[in-house]
C-alpha positions in Angstrom: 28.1 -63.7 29.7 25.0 -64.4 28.6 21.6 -62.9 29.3 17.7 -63.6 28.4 14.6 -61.6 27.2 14.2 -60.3 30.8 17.7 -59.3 31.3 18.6 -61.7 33.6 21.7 -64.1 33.9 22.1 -67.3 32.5 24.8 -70.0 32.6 25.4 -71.2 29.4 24.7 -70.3 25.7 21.9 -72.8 25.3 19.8 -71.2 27.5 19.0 -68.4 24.7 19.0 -70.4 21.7 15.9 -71.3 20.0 15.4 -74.5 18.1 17.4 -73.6 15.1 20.3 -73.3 17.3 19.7 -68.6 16.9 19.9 -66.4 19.9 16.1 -65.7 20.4 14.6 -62.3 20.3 15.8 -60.0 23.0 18.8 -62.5 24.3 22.2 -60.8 23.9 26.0 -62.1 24.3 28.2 -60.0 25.9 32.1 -60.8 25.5 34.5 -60.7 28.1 36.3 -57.6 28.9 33.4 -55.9 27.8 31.4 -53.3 29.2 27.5 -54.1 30.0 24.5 -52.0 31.1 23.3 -53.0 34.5 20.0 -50.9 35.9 20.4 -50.7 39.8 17.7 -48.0 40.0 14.5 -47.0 38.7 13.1 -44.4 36.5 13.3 -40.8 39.6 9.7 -40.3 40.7 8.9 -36.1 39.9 7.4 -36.0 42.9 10.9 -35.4 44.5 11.9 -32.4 42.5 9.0 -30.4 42.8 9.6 -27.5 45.6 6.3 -28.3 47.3 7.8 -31.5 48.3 11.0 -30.3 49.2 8.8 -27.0 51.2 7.0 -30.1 52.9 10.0 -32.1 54.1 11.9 -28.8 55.4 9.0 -28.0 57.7 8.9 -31.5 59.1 12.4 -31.9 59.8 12.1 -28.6 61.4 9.7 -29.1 63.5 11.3 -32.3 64.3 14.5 -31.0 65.3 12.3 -28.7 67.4 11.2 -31.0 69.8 14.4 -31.8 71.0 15.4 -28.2 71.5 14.8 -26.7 75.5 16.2 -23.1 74.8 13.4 -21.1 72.7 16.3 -18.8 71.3 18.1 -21.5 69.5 15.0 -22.9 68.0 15.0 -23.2 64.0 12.9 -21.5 62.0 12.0 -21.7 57.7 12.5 -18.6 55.9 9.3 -17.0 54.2 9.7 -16.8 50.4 6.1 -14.7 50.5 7.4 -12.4 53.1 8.8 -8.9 52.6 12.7 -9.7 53.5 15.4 -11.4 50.7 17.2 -14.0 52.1 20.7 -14.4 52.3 23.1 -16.6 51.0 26.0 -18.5 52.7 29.6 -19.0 52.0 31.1 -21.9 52.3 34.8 -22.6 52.5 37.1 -21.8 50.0 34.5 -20.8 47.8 36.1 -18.7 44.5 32.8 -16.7 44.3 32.7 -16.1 48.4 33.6 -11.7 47.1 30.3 -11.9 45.1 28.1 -14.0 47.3 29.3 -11.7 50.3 28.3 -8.3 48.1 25.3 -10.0 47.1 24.2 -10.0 50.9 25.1 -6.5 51.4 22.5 -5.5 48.9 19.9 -8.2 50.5 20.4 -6.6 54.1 20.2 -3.1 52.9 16.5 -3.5 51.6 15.7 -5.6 54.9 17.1 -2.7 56.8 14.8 -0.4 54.8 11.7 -2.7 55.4 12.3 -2.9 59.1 12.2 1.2 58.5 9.0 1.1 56.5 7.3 -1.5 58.9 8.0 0.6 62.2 7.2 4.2 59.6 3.6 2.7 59.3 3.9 0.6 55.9 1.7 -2.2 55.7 3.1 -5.8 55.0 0.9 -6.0 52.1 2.5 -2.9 50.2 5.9 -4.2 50.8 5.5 -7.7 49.6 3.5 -5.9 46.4 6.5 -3.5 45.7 9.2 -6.4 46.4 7.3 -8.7 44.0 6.6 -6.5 41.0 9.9 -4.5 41.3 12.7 -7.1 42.5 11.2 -10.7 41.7 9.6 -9.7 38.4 12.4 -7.7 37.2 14.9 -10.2 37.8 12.9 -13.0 36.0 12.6 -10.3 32.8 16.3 -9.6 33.4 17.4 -13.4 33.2 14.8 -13.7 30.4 16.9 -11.2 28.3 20.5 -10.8 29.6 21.3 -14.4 30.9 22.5 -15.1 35.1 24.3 -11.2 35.6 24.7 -10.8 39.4 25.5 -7.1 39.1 21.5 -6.2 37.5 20.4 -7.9 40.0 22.1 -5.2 42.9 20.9 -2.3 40.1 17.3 -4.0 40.7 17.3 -4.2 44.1 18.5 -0.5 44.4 15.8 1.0 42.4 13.8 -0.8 44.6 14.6 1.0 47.5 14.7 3.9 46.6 11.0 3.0 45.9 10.6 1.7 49.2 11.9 4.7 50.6 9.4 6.8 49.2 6.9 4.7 50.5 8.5 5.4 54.2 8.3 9.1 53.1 4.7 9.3 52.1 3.9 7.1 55.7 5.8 9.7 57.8 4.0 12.3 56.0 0.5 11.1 56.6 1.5 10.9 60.6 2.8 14.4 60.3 -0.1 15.8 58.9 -2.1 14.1 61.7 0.1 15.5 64.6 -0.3 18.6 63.5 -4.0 18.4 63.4 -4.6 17.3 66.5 -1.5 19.4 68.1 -3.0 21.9 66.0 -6.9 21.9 67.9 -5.4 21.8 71.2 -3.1 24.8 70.6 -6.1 27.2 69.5 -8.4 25.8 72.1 -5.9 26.7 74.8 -5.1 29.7 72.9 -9.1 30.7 72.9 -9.8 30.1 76.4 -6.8 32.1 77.9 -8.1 35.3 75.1 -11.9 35.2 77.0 -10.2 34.8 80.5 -8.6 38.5 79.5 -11.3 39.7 77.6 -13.0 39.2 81.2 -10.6 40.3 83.3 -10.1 44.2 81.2 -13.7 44.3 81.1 -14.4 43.8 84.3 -16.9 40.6 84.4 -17.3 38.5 87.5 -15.1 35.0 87.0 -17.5 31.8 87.5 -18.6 31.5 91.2 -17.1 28.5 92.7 -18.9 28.2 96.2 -17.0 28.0 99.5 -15.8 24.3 100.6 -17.9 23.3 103.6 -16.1 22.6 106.7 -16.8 19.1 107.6 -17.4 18.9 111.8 -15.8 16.0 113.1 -17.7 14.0 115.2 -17.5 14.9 119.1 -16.9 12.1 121.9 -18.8 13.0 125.0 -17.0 10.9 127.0 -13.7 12.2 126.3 -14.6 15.8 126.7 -16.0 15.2 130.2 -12.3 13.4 131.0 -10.9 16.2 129.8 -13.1 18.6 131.8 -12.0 16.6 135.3 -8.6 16.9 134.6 -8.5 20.7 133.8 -11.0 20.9 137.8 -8.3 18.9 139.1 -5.2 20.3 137.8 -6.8 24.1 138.9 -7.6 22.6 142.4 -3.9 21.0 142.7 -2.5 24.6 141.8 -4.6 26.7 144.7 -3.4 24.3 147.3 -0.2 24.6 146.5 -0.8 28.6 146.2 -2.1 28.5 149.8 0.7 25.8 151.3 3.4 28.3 150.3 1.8 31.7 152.1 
């Protein structure tokens, strides 16, 4: 087979000779039962294997899956890498590392347990993503840096770092403590201060405050109806002396 400067091709062997009867420059024979190079693709554009581009087309398909979903409950959503929570990996089938992976994700829950704990404690967002940052993600990078992939430092990591989390919680349940018991705290002694001068009062004597008489409203009279009612009590008086006299 024979092939010119551009790579391509070419029927015969006098298609790549020069006028000495040489292969030119850049020409090449190529035997039979040989192998040759073929290039079917080009040189990867980076753009591809950057994360931003792969972050970009994950929200796009997405949302484009989305769309086509009624049922709110089933929709998709994209995990946030910035957020306080570690995401969980999946095991596939027949996967000879699915014992690791799966006690892997028990660590990863047990911190998202504790940050659900610390959110509804009173723990701001921005503390937790602060302590996951320098004391899981950091860590781990250092840890990789000098000890190479280990999966069991990174459960030691993520331990420690609940246990700092924890005293996070602690410190926030304190702070709400101290305020209960401040506020509980005036209301008691006011309560507490007013009931003492009642019976300070009371032994000595004193006159309570006055608290004037509640004035009975008159209702409104209808002169119509009391003269009906006068008539009927003539008549009914009238009715009973005739019938006093009728039975002498």
């Amino acid at each position: 087979m024979f092939y010119d400067e551009q790579g391509k091709h070419v029927r015969t062997k006098k298609e790549i000779l020069d006028g000495d009867g040489n292969i030119r420059k850049g020409c090449k024979i190529i035997k039979k039962g040989e192998v040759y190079e073929r290039k079917i693709f080009t040189v990867k554009d980076e753009r591809f294997k950057q994360e931003s581009f792969l972050d970009g087309v994950k929200v796009f398909y997405t949302d484009l899956i989305n769309q086509m979903v009624i049922d709110d409950k089933v929709r998709l959503s994209i995990f946030d890498k910035n957020g306080p929570y570690l995401a969980t990996k999946k095991v596939g089938k027949n996967n000879p590392k699915a014992e690791e992976i799966k006690a892997d994700n028990e660590i990863r829950m047990e911190w998202n347990r504790t940050v659900d704990r610390a959110i509804v404690s009173g723990v701001s967002d921005t503390e937790i993503v602060e302590l996951k940052k320098e004391e899981i993600t950091d860590k781990v990078k250092e840890s990789v840096e000098q000890n190479g992939q280990k999966p069991g430092l990174f459960g030691d990591i993520v331990r420690a770092a609940i246990l700092l989390l924890e005293l996070l919680i602690a410190k926030a349940m304190q702070k709400v403590m101290d305020i209960a018991e401040k506020v509980i705290g005036i209301d008691v002694s006011a309560i507490k201060e007013t009931s003492r001068e009642t019976n300070i009062r009371i032994h000595a004597g004193e006159n309570l405050p006055f608290q004037p008489e509640r004035k009975k409203i008159p209702f409104p009279v209808n002169s119509r109806r009391e003269r009906d009612m006068k008539k009927s009590t003539e008549r009914s008086t009238t009715d009973s002396v005739k019938k006093a006299s009728l039975s002498r």
